[in-house]
N, C-alpha and C positions, 0 to 999 in steps of 0.2 A: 797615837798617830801611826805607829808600826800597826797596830790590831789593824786599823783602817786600809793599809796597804795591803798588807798579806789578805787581808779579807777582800778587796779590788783584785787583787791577781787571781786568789780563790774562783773568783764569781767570774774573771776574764777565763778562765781556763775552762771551767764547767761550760761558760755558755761557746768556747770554741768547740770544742769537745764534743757537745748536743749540737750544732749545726753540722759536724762532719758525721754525726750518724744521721741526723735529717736528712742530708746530702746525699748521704751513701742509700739511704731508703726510699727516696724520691727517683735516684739515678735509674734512667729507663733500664730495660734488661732488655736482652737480646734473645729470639730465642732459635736454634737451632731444631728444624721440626725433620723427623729420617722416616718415609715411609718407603717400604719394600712388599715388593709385588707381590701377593699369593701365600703372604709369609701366613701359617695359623701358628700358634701358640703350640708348638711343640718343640721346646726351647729348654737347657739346664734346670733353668730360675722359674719353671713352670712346671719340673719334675720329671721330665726326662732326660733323664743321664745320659741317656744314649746318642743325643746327640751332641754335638764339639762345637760351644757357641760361647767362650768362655770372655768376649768384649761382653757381647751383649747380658750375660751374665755379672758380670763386673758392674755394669750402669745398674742393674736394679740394687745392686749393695749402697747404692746413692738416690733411691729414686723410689716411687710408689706404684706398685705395680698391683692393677687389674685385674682381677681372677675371672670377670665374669664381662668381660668387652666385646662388642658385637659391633659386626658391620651392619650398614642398613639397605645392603642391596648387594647381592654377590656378585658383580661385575663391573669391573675396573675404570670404565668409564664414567657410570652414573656415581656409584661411591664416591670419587674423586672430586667430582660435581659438589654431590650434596656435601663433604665432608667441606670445601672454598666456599662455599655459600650460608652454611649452616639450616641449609632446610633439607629436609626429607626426601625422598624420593615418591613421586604421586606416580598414576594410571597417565601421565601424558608428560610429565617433568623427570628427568634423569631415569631411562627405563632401561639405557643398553650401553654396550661398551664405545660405541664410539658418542654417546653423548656428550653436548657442547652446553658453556655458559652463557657463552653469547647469545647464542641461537635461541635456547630454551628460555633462559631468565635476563636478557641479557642490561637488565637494569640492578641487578644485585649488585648490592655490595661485596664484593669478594672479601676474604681476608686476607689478601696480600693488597688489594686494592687500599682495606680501612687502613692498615698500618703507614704503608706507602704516602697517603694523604696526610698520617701522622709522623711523617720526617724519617720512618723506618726505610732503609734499602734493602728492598724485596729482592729475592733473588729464588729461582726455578733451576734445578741440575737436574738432567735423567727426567725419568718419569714423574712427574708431580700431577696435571692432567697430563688425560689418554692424549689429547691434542694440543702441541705445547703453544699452540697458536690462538689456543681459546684464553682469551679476556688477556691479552699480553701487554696490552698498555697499561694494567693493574702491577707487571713486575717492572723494576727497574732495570731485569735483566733476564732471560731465557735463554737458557742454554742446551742442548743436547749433543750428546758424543756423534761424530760423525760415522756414517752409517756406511762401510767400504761395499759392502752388497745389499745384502737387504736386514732387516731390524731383529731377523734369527742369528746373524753373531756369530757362522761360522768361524772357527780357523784352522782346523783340517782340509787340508787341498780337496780333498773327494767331495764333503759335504758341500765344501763353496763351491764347485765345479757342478754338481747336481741342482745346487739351490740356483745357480746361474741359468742352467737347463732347462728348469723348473719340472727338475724330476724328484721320485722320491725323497724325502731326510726324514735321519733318526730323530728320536724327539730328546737326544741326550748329545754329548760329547765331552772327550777327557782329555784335552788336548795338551803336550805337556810346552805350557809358554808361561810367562808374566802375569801377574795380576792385570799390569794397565793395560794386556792384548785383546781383554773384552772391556764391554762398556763398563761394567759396574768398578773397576778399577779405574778409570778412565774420571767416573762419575764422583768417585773418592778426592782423586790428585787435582780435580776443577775444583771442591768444595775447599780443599786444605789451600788453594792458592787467594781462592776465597775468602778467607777465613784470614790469612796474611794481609789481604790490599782492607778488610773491612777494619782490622784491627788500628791499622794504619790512618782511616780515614775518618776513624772516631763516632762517627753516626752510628745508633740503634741499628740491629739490624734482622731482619727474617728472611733466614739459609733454609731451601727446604735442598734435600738431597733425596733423589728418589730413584731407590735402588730396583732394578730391571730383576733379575733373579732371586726368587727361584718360580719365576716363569716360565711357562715352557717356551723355546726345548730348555732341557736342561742343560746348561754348556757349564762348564768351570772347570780352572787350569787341575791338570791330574793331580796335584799334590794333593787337593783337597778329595778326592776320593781316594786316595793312599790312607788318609784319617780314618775308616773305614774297613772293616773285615767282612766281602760278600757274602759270609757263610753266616753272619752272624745278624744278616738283615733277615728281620722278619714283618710278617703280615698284620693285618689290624686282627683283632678277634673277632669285629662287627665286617668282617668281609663280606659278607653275604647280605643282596636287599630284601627285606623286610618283606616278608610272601605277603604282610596283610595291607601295604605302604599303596598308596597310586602310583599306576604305571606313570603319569607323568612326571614324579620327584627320581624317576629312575634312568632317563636319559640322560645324556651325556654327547656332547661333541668333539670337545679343543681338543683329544688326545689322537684322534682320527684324521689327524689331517697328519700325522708323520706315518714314517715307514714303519711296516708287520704289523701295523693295528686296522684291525677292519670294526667296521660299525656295526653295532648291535653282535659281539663278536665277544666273549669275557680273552682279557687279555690272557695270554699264555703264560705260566707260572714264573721262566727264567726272567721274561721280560720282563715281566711285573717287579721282580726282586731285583733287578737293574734300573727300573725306573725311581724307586722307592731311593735306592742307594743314591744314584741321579739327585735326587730332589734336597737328601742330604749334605752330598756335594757339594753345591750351590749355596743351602745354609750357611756352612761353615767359610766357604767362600764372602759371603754376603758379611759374616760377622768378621771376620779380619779387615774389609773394608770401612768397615764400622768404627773399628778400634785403633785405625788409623785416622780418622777421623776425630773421634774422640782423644785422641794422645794431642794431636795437632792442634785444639781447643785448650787444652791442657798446658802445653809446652808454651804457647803466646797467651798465658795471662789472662784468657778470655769465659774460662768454666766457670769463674766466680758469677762472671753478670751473665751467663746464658741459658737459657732456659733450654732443657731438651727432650724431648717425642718422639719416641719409637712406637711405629704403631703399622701395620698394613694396611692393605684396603681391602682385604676378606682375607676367606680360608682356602683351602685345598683338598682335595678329597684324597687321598693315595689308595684306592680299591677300598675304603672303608664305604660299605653298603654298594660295592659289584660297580664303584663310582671311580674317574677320573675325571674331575674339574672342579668348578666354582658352579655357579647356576642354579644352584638347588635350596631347598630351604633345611638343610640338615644342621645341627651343630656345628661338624667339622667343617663345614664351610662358609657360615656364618662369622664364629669366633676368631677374634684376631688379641696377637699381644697387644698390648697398653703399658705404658711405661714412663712417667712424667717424672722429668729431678727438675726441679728448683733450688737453688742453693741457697743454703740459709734456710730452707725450709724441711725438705723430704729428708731421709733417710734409708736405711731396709728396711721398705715395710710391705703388706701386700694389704689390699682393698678389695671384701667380695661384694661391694657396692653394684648395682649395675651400670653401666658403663656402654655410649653408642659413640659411633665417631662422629655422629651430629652435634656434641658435647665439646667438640675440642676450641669450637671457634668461642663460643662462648668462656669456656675456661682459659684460655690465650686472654681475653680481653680483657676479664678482673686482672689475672696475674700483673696484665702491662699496667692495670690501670689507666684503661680506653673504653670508653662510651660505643658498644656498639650496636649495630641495627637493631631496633626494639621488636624486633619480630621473628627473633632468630626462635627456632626450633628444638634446639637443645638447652641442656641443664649444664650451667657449669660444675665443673666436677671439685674446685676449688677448697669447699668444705672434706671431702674425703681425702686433699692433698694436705689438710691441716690435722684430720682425725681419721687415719686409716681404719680404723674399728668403727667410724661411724659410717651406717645404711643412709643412706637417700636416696637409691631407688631401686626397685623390687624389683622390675620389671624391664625391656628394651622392646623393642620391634623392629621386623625386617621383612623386605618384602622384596617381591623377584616373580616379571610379568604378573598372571591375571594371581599370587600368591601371596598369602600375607602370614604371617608368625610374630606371635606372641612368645615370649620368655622369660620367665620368672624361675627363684629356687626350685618351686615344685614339679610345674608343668611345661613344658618347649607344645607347643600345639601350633597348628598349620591349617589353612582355609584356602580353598580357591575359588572364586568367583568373579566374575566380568565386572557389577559392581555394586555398590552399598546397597543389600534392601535383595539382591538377586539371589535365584537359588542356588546352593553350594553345590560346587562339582564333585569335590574329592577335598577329604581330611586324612590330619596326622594328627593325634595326640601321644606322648611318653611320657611317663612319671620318671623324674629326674634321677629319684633318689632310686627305685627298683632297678630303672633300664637307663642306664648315663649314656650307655655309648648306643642308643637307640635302632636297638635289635627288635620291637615287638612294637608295633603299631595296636592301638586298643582302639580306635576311632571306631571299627566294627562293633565294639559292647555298648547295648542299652543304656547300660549302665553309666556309662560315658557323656552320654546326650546331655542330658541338665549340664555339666560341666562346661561341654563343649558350646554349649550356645549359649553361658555366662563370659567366658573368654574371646568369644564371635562377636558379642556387644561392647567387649575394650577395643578389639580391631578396630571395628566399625565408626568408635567413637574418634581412635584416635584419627580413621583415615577423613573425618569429615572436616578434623583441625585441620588437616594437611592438604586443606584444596589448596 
Protein backbone atom coordinates (compact mmCIF):
# COMPACT_ATOMS: atom_id res chain seq x y z
CA UNK A 1 0.00 0.00 0.00
CA UNK A 2 2.97 2.60 0.89
CA UNK A 3 4.85 1.23 -2.54
CA UNK A 4 1.40 2.37 -4.13
CA UNK A 5 1.50 5.84 -2.65
CA UNK A 6 5.05 6.79 -2.84
CA UNK A 7 4.84 5.49 -6.42
CA UNK A 8 1.41 8.12 -7.00
CA UNK A 9 3.37 11.00 -5.43
CA UNK A 10 6.56 9.67 -7.74
CA UNK A 11 4.47 9.91 -11.02
CA UNK A 12 2.50 13.20 -9.40
CA UNK A 13 5.75 15.04 -9.17
CA UNK A 14 7.38 13.80 -12.39
CA UNK A 15 4.16 14.67 -14.46
CA UNK A 16 4.23 18.43 -12.43
CA UNK A 17 7.55 18.78 -13.02
CA UNK A 18 7.20 17.87 -17.17
CA UNK A 19 4.42 20.25 -17.65
CA UNK A 20 6.47 23.24 -15.95
CA UNK A 21 9.11 22.45 -18.54
CA UNK A 22 6.34 22.04 -21.19
CA UNK A 23 5.20 25.36 -19.99
CA UNK A 24 8.32 27.04 -19.73
CA UNK A 25 9.08 25.88 -23.57
CA UNK A 26 5.81 26.72 -25.02
CA UNK A 27 5.91 30.15 -23.17
CA UNK A 28 6.07 32.86 -26.09
CA UNK A 29 9.60 34.77 -26.03
CA UNK A 30 9.93 38.21 -26.50
CA UNK A 31 12.12 39.54 -28.55
CA UNK A 32 14.05 42.71 -28.38
CA UNK A 33 15.38 43.54 -32.20
CA UNK A 34 18.57 47.06 -31.82
CA UNK A 35 19.27 47.98 -35.31
CA UNK A 36 21.85 51.07 -35.63
CA UNK A 37 22.32 53.18 -38.49
CA UNK A 38 25.54 52.90 -40.85
CA UNK A 39 26.98 50.64 -38.04
CA UNK A 40 29.71 47.93 -40.32
CA UNK A 41 31.25 45.41 -38.35
CA UNK A 42 34.23 47.18 -37.02
CA UNK A 43 33.53 46.18 -33.56
CA UNK A 44 35.92 44.44 -30.44
CA UNK A 45 34.13 40.93 -30.88
CA UNK A 46 34.84 41.25 -34.64
CA UNK A 47 38.66 42.01 -33.93
CA UNK A 48 39.18 45.25 -33.70
CA UNK A 49 40.61 46.37 -30.46
CA UNK A 50 40.80 49.57 -31.38
CA UNK A 51 37.55 50.41 -31.05
CA UNK A 52 35.65 50.97 -27.23
CA UNK A 53 32.32 48.79 -27.68
CA UNK A 54 32.72 46.68 -24.61
CA UNK A 55 28.19 46.17 -24.04
CA UNK A 56 28.19 45.20 -27.38
CA UNK A 57 31.08 42.99 -26.99
CA UNK A 58 29.62 41.49 -23.84
CA UNK A 59 26.20 40.42 -25.78
CA UNK A 60 28.22 38.16 -28.26
CA UNK A 61 29.88 36.22 -25.02
CA UNK A 62 25.98 35.33 -24.93
CA UNK A 63 25.03 35.27 -28.47
CA UNK A 64 25.99 33.78 -32.06
CA UNK A 65 27.65 36.09 -34.04
CA UNK A 66 27.87 36.45 -37.98
CA UNK A 67 31.25 36.77 -39.69
CA UNK A 68 30.02 37.02 -43.04
CA UNK A 69 26.33 39.29 -42.75
CA UNK A 70 25.29 41.36 -45.54
CA UNK A 71 22.94 43.98 -46.15
CA UNK A 72 20.77 43.68 -49.43
CA UNK A 73 20.86 47.28 -50.54
CA UNK A 74 23.08 49.97 -49.15
CA UNK A 75 20.60 52.57 -48.29
CA UNK A 76 18.67 52.90 -45.33
CA UNK A 77 15.45 53.27 -46.66
CA UNK A 78 14.92 50.36 -48.92
CA UNK A 79 16.98 47.92 -46.38
CA UNK A 80 14.71 48.77 -43.68
CA UNK A 81 11.89 47.89 -46.10
CA UNK A 82 13.03 44.80 -47.31
CA UNK A 83 14.62 43.81 -44.00
CA UNK A 84 10.01 44.32 -42.35
CA UNK A 85 8.80 42.65 -45.24
CA UNK A 86 11.30 39.96 -45.84
CA UNK A 87 11.70 40.29 -49.52
CA UNK A 88 14.40 41.56 -51.41
CA UNK A 89 14.99 44.72 -52.92
CA UNK A 90 13.99 44.63 -57.06
CA UNK A 91 14.65 47.36 -60.26
CA UNK A 92 11.12 49.09 -59.01
CA UNK A 93 10.58 47.67 -55.21
CA UNK A 94 12.84 49.27 -52.23
CA UNK A 95 15.50 51.18 -54.56
CA UNK A 96 16.17 54.38 -52.35
CA UNK A 97 16.28 55.90 -48.96
CA UNK A 98 13.31 57.40 -48.56
CA UNK A 99 11.43 54.07 -49.77
CA UNK A 100 7.87 53.18 -48.26
CA UNK A 101 5.92 49.88 -47.47
CA UNK A 102 2.95 51.18 -48.09
CA UNK A 103 3.43 52.69 -51.13
CA UNK A 104 5.55 50.03 -52.82
CA UNK A 105 4.15 46.72 -51.20
CA UNK A 106 1.70 47.89 -49.38
CA UNK A 107 -0.29 44.50 -49.01
CA UNK A 108 2.75 42.85 -47.19
CA UNK A 109 2.70 41.41 -44.28
CA UNK A 110 5.16 43.24 -42.14
CA UNK A 111 6.84 41.59 -39.20
CA UNK A 112 5.72 43.75 -36.78
CA UNK A 113 2.26 43.58 -38.46
CA UNK A 114 2.52 39.23 -38.25
CA UNK A 115 3.47 39.41 -34.57
CA UNK A 116 0.91 42.14 -33.70
CA UNK A 117 -1.96 39.91 -35.14
CA UNK A 118 -0.24 37.15 -33.04
CA UNK A 119 -1.11 39.14 -29.51
CA UNK A 120 2.64 40.47 -29.55
CA UNK A 121 2.96 44.48 -28.69
CA UNK A 122 4.89 45.83 -31.33
CA UNK A 123 6.69 48.63 -30.53
CA UNK A 124 9.10 51.24 -33.17
CA UNK A 125 11.74 53.67 -30.95
CA UNK A 126 14.17 55.90 -33.25
CA UNK A 127 14.69 54.90 -36.40
CA UNK A 128 13.27 51.49 -37.30
CA UNK A 129 11.86 52.53 -41.02
CA UNK A 130 13.37 55.67 -42.82
CA UNK A 131 9.57 56.89 -42.47
CA UNK A 132 8.11 56.13 -39.18
CA UNK A 133 4.66 56.57 -40.66
CA UNK A 134 5.05 53.69 -43.14
CA UNK A 135 2.81 50.67 -42.29
CA UNK A 136 2.16 52.18 -38.52
CA UNK A 137 -1.09 50.55 -38.06
CA UNK A 138 1.29 47.30 -38.07
CA UNK A 139 2.83 48.75 -34.55
CA UNK A 140 1.09 49.12 -31.50
CA UNK A 141 3.10 52.10 -30.99
CA UNK A 142 5.61 54.53 -32.82
CA UNK A 143 7.57 56.59 -31.35
CA UNK A 144 10.38 59.18 -32.20
CA UNK A 145 12.46 61.60 -30.11
CA UNK A 146 11.30 64.97 -30.72
CA UNK A 147 13.17 66.80 -33.04
CA UNK A 148 14.11 70.70 -31.35
CA UNK A 149 15.37 71.89 -34.91
CA UNK A 150 15.87 69.62 -37.51
CA UNK A 151 16.91 65.64 -37.57
CA UNK A 152 21.02 66.76 -37.67
CA UNK A 153 20.76 66.92 -33.68
CA UNK A 154 22.64 69.82 -33.08
CA UNK A 155 23.61 71.10 -29.53
CA UNK A 156 26.27 73.52 -29.95
CA UNK A 157 24.74 77.19 -30.18
CA UNK A 158 26.64 77.96 -33.46
CA UNK A 159 25.86 74.73 -35.36
CA UNK A 160 21.91 75.22 -34.27
CA UNK A 161 22.13 78.72 -35.11
CA UNK A 162 23.63 77.86 -38.72
CA UNK A 163 21.41 74.81 -39.13
CA UNK A 164 18.47 77.35 -38.31
CA UNK A 165 20.04 79.78 -41.26
CA UNK A 166 20.46 77.06 -43.38
CA UNK A 167 24.01 77.86 -43.61
CA UNK A 168 27.09 75.65 -43.66
CA UNK A 169 27.48 72.55 -40.64
CA UNK A 170 30.31 70.43 -39.81
CA UNK A 171 29.45 66.92 -40.43
CA UNK A 172 30.87 66.07 -36.67
CA UNK A 173 30.33 67.63 -33.08
CA UNK A 174 31.62 66.99 -29.47
CA UNK A 175 29.63 68.69 -27.42
CA UNK A 176 30.12 68.35 -23.76
CA UNK A 177 26.29 67.52 -22.45
CA UNK A 178 24.32 64.17 -21.30
CA UNK A 179 23.59 61.16 -23.05
CA UNK A 180 19.76 61.96 -23.11
CA UNK A 181 20.83 65.60 -24.93
CA UNK A 182 20.79 63.62 -28.28
CA UNK A 183 18.41 61.40 -29.65
CA UNK A 184 20.10 58.17 -29.32
CA UNK A 185 20.08 58.64 -25.47
CA UNK A 186 16.66 59.69 -25.55
CA UNK A 187 15.98 56.45 -27.77
CA UNK A 188 17.62 54.20 -24.98
CA UNK A 189 15.47 55.92 -21.78
CA UNK A 190 11.98 55.34 -24.05
CA UNK A 191 12.95 51.57 -24.66
CA UNK A 192 13.98 50.95 -20.80
CA UNK A 193 10.60 52.79 -19.75
CA UNK A 194 9.40 50.37 -22.29
CA UNK A 195 10.70 47.49 -21.25
CA UNK A 196 9.14 48.42 -17.45
CA UNK A 197 5.29 49.16 -18.62
CA UNK A 198 5.75 45.70 -20.96
CA UNK A 199 7.11 43.63 -18.25
CA UNK A 200 4.21 44.85 -16.30
CA UNK A 201 1.70 44.20 -18.78
CA UNK A 202 2.64 40.65 -19.24
CA UNK A 203 2.00 40.29 -23.20
CA UNK A 204 4.72 38.94 -25.62
CA UNK A 205 6.31 41.44 -26.85
CA UNK A 206 8.51 43.04 -30.22
CA UNK A 207 10.80 46.36 -28.87
CA UNK A 208 12.67 47.40 -31.91
CA UNK A 209 15.14 50.29 -30.67
CA UNK A 210 16.77 51.97 -33.51
CA UNK A 211 19.71 53.68 -32.82
CA UNK A 212 20.22 57.09 -35.10
CA UNK A 213 24.22 57.26 -34.83
CA UNK A 214 26.66 56.80 -36.31
CA UNK A 215 25.09 58.54 -39.07
CA UNK A 216 26.16 61.34 -40.32
CA UNK A 217 26.78 64.18 -38.96
CA UNK A 218 28.58 62.59 -36.49
CA UNK A 219 27.39 64.28 -33.13
CA UNK A 220 28.24 62.44 -29.62
CA UNK A 221 28.53 63.96 -26.11
CA UNK A 222 32.62 64.66 -25.88
CA UNK A 223 33.29 62.12 -23.27
CA UNK A 224 33.09 59.60 -25.92
CA UNK A 225 35.66 61.15 -28.03
CA UNK A 226 38.04 61.64 -24.90
CA UNK A 227 37.90 57.51 -25.29
CA UNK A 228 40.15 58.17 -28.09
CA UNK A 229 43.78 59.38 -28.85
CA UNK A 230 43.73 61.71 -32.29
CA UNK A 231 47.25 60.83 -32.87
CA UNK A 232 46.66 57.44 -32.87
CA UNK A 233 43.71 57.34 -35.51
CA UNK A 234 44.72 56.01 -38.53
CA UNK A 235 43.71 55.38 -42.33
CA UNK A 236 42.32 52.24 -43.98
CA UNK A 237 45.27 50.59 -46.07
CA UNK A 238 42.77 50.17 -49.05
CA UNK A 239 42.54 54.26 -49.07
CA UNK A 240 42.95 54.52 -52.45
CA UNK A 241 40.09 53.53 -55.58
CA UNK A 242 40.78 50.87 -57.42
CA UNK A 243 42.53 52.47 -60.88
CA UNK A 244 40.94 49.27 -62.67
CA UNK A 245 37.18 49.54 -60.52
CA UNK A 246 34.21 51.85 -62.62
CA UNK A 247 34.05 55.12 -62.18
CA UNK A 248 30.59 54.60 -61.24
CA UNK A 249 31.32 52.45 -57.76
CA UNK A 250 33.45 55.53 -57.17
CA UNK A 251 31.11 58.35 -56.36
CA UNK A 252 30.04 59.39 -53.34
CA UNK A 253 27.52 62.08 -52.06
CA UNK A 254 26.12 62.27 -48.19
CA UNK A 255 29.56 63.70 -47.01
CA UNK A 256 29.06 66.84 -49.24
CA UNK A 257 26.54 68.28 -48.05
CA UNK A 258 28.49 69.62 -44.56
CA UNK A 259 31.08 72.06 -44.17
CA UNK A 260 34.96 72.00 -46.03
CA UNK A 261 33.98 69.15 -48.14
CA UNK A 262 33.67 69.80 -51.76
CA UNK A 263 32.55 67.32 -54.37
CA UNK A 264 34.49 65.33 -56.51
CA UNK A 265 37.20 66.99 -54.04
CA UNK A 266 39.42 63.88 -51.96
CA UNK A 267 38.85 65.04 -48.37
CA UNK A 268 41.87 66.88 -46.72
CA UNK A 269 44.14 64.54 -44.54
CA UNK A 270 43.30 66.59 -40.81
CA UNK A 271 39.64 66.31 -41.78
CA UNK A 272 39.66 62.92 -42.64
CA UNK A 273 41.35 61.87 -39.42
CA UNK A 274 38.69 63.93 -37.45
CA UNK A 275 35.95 62.43 -39.39
CA UNK A 276 37.16 58.82 -38.76
CA UNK A 277 37.70 59.66 -34.93
CA UNK A 278 34.02 61.28 -35.28
CA UNK A 279 32.47 57.97 -36.56
CA UNK A 280 34.32 56.29 -33.42
CA UNK A 281 32.86 58.60 -31.13
CA UNK A 282 29.39 57.77 -31.87
CA UNK A 283 30.25 53.99 -31.80
CA UNK A 284 31.14 53.95 -28.50
CA UNK A 285 28.35 56.42 -27.74
CA UNK A 286 25.89 54.06 -29.55
CA UNK A 287 27.32 51.00 -27.45
CA UNK A 288 26.69 52.58 -23.75
CA UNK A 289 23.22 53.02 -25.00
CA UNK A 290 23.10 49.77 -25.72
CA UNK A 291 24.40 48.38 -22.43
CA UNK A 292 22.05 50.35 -20.72
CA UNK A 293 19.58 48.83 -22.43
CA UNK A 294 20.59 45.53 -21.97
CA UNK A 295 21.30 46.04 -18.02
CA UNK A 296 17.68 47.28 -17.86
CA UNK A 297 16.38 43.70 -19.63
CA UNK A 298 18.51 42.20 -17.20
CA UNK A 299 17.68 43.96 -13.76
CA UNK A 300 13.50 43.24 -14.45
CA UNK A 301 13.72 39.67 -15.14
CA UNK A 302 13.12 39.81 -18.73
CA UNK A 303 16.67 38.47 -20.53
CA UNK A 304 15.51 34.88 -19.83
CA UNK A 305 12.44 35.10 -22.34
CA UNK A 306 13.82 37.76 -24.70
CA UNK A 307 15.17 37.18 -27.65
CA UNK A 308 17.88 39.79 -28.95
CA UNK A 309 19.32 41.34 -32.58
CA UNK A 310 21.88 43.56 -33.14
CA UNK A 311 22.35 44.15 -36.45
CA UNK A 312 22.44 47.51 -38.85
CA UNK A 313 21.14 48.25 -42.09
CA UNK A 314 24.57 48.44 -44.11
CA UNK A 315 28.09 49.55 -43.83
CA UNK A 316 30.04 52.80 -44.12
CA UNK A 317 32.86 53.56 -46.10
CA UNK A 318 35.48 55.83 -43.89
CA UNK A 319 38.04 56.87 -47.06
CA UNK A 320 38.34 53.02 -47.60
CA UNK A 321 38.68 53.12 -51.59
CA UNK A 322 38.93 57.46 -51.73
CA UNK A 323 35.04 56.62 -50.31
CA UNK A 324 32.60 58.33 -47.69
CA UNK A 325 29.20 56.80 -47.67
CA UNK A 326 26.96 53.84 -48.17
CA UNK A 327 25.69 53.50 -51.95
CA UNK A 328 28.29 51.47 -53.34
CA UNK A 329 28.60 47.78 -53.84
CA UNK A 330 32.08 47.43 -51.94
CA UNK A 331 32.41 45.02 -48.93
CA UNK A 332 32.83 47.81 -46.42
CA UNK A 333 29.58 48.99 -47.16
CA UNK A 334 27.73 45.99 -47.74
CA UNK A 335 28.80 44.05 -44.50
CA UNK A 336 26.96 44.63 -41.21
CA UNK A 337 27.34 43.06 -37.65
CA UNK A 338 24.79 40.15 -36.93
CA UNK A 339 24.32 39.10 -33.51
CA UNK A 340 21.41 36.67 -32.30
CA UNK A 341 21.22 35.51 -28.29
CA UNK A 342 18.41 33.21 -27.49
CA UNK A 343 18.50 31.96 -24.13
CA UNK A 344 18.77 28.70 -23.47
CA UNK A 345 20.18 28.30 -26.71
CA UNK A 346 23.32 30.44 -27.95
CA UNK A 347 26.39 30.95 -26.27
CA UNK A 348 29.98 32.54 -27.52
CA UNK A 349 30.11 31.38 -30.61
CA UNK A 350 30.80 32.79 -34.16
CA UNK A 351 29.08 31.53 -37.45
CA UNK A 352 30.93 31.94 -41.08
CA UNK A 353 27.71 30.82 -42.48
CA UNK A 354 26.34 33.38 -44.83
CA UNK A 355 23.98 35.56 -43.55
CA UNK A 356 21.42 38.54 -45.37
CA UNK A 357 19.12 40.70 -43.42
CA UNK A 358 16.30 39.27 -45.58
CA UNK A 359 17.00 36.06 -43.18
CA UNK A 360 15.89 37.69 -40.07
CA UNK A 361 12.11 37.77 -40.44
CA UNK A 362 12.09 34.27 -41.31
CA UNK A 363 14.36 33.30 -38.43
CA UNK A 364 12.21 35.63 -35.77
CA UNK A 365 9.24 33.25 -36.93
CA UNK A 366 10.67 29.66 -36.21
CA UNK A 367 12.25 31.03 -33.10
CA UNK A 368 8.62 32.38 -31.92
CA UNK A 369 7.15 29.48 -33.44
CA UNK A 370 4.69 31.49 -35.90
CA UNK A 371 3.52 30.58 -39.23
CA UNK A 372 4.79 33.15 -41.65
CA UNK A 373 4.02 34.46 -45.16
CA UNK A 374 4.97 31.45 -47.33
CA UNK A 375 6.70 33.56 -49.71
CA UNK A 376 9.20 35.19 -47.70
CA UNK A 377 12.69 35.62 -49.30
CA UNK A 378 15.01 34.64 -46.99
CA UNK A 379 16.62 31.63 -45.12
CA UNK A 380 16.09 31.17 -41.58
CA UNK A 381 19.17 31.22 -39.99
CA UNK A 382 17.78 29.15 -37.00
CA UNK A 383 19.95 25.96 -37.95
CA UNK A 384 23.37 27.87 -37.58
CA UNK A 385 21.83 29.36 -34.09
CA UNK A 386 21.80 25.57 -33.12
CA UNK A 387 25.18 24.61 -34.83
CA UNK A 388 27.55 27.53 -35.24
CA UNK A 389 30.07 25.32 -37.19
CA UNK A 390 27.43 24.41 -39.40
CA UNK A 391 27.39 26.07 -43.40
CA UNK A 392 24.07 26.69 -44.96
CA UNK A 393 24.82 29.19 -47.12
CA UNK A 394 27.82 30.06 -49.51
CA UNK A 395 26.66 32.79 -50.85
CA UNK A 396 24.38 36.48 -50.10
CA UNK A 397 23.39 39.04 -52.70
CA UNK A 398 23.12 42.88 -52.80
CA UNK A 399 22.21 45.14 -55.12
CA UNK A 400 22.06 49.09 -55.36
CA UNK A 401 20.47 50.92 -58.51
CA UNK A 402 21.03 49.48 -62.00
CA UNK A 403 23.99 47.11 -59.67
CA UNK A 404 23.89 43.77 -58.47
CA UNK A 405 26.70 41.46 -56.31
CA UNK A 406 27.19 38.31 -55.75
CA UNK A 407 29.32 37.09 -52.54
CA UNK A 408 30.57 33.91 -51.50
CA UNK A 409 34.07 32.64 -49.62
CA UNK A 410 36.05 33.03 -52.71
CA UNK A 411 34.79 35.71 -55.01
CA UNK A 412 32.70 39.43 -53.98
CA UNK A 413 31.88 40.19 -57.95
CA UNK A 414 29.66 43.16 -59.30
CA UNK A 415 27.55 43.60 -62.55
CA UNK A 416 25.81 46.53 -63.84
CA UNK A 417 23.13 46.58 -66.19
CA UNK A 418 19.56 48.11 -66.73
CA UNK A 419 18.08 44.65 -66.92
CA UNK A 420 18.12 40.77 -67.11
CA UNK A 421 19.40 39.45 -70.59
CA UNK A 422 20.99 43.44 -71.34
CA UNK A 423 24.51 44.22 -72.13
CA UNK A 424 26.89 44.74 -69.01
CA UNK A 425 28.01 48.32 -68.47
CA UNK A 426 30.89 47.93 -66.02
CA UNK A 427 32.19 44.86 -63.68
CA UNK A 428 33.96 44.29 -60.36
CA UNK A 429 35.42 40.88 -59.55
CA UNK A 430 38.11 40.29 -56.18
CA UNK A 431 39.38 37.15 -55.00
CA UNK A 432 38.63 37.11 -51.47
CA UNK A 433 41.32 35.30 -50.27
CA UNK A 434 44.42 37.29 -52.30
CA UNK A 435 42.74 40.95 -52.21
CA UNK A 436 40.10 41.04 -48.72
CA UNK A 437 40.21 44.51 -48.44
CA UNK A 438 39.62 44.95 -52.41
CA UNK A 439 42.50 46.86 -53.75
CA UNK A 440 42.72 45.27 -57.44
CA UNK A 441 39.85 44.96 -59.58
CA UNK A 442 40.62 41.78 -62.14
CA UNK A 443 37.36 42.21 -64.23
CA UNK A 444 39.78 43.64 -66.95
CA UNK A 445 41.57 39.83 -67.42
CA UNK A 446 40.49 37.48 -70.05
CA UNK A 447 41.01 35.43 -67.84
CA UNK A 448 38.40 36.36 -65.62
CA UNK A 449 35.34 36.19 -68.35
CA UNK A 450 34.36 32.33 -67.99
CA UNK A 451 34.19 33.18 -64.39
CA UNK A 452 32.48 36.23 -64.48
CA UNK A 453 29.69 35.14 -66.71
CA UNK A 454 29.30 31.79 -64.41
CA UNK A 455 28.57 34.21 -61.42
CA UNK A 456 26.24 36.76 -63.97
CA UNK A 457 24.02 33.67 -64.36
CA UNK A 458 23.44 33.29 -60.37
CA UNK A 459 22.66 37.08 -60.51
CA UNK A 460 20.41 36.74 -63.14
CA UNK A 461 18.70 33.76 -61.75
CA UNK A 462 18.36 34.91 -58.43
CA UNK A 463 16.88 38.48 -59.77
CA UNK A 464 14.15 36.52 -61.93
CA UNK A 465 12.91 34.88 -58.30
CA UNK A 466 12.88 38.31 -57.09
CA UNK A 467 10.16 39.82 -59.53
Amino acid sequence: MKYKFFKSIIFLSLFIFSQEIFSQEKKPKNVLFIIVDDLRPELPNYGKKHIIAPNIEELSKSSVQFNNAFCNIPVCGASRASLLTGFRPNKTRFVNYFSRIDEEMPDAITLSGLLKDNGYTTISNGKVSHNSADMKHTWSEVWDPPQEVTWRNYKLEENIENEKSKKEVPAYEAAIVDDDAYFDGQIATKTISDLIKLKDDGKPFLLFSGFVKPHLPFNAPKKYWDLYDPTEIKFPINKDFPFTAPKRAQTWYELTAYKDITKNVDVEEKLAKKLIHAYYACVSYIDAQIGRVLNALDELGLAEDTIVILTSDHGFSLSEHNRWSKHSLFKTELQVPLIIKVPGLTKSSQSDSFAELVDLYPTICELLNINGPKNLQGNSLVENLNDPNKTTKTFAFSRYINGDTYMSDNFFYSEWKYNIGDKILDRMIYENNLDPLQMNNLSHLKSYNKLMDSLGKKIDSQLMENQ
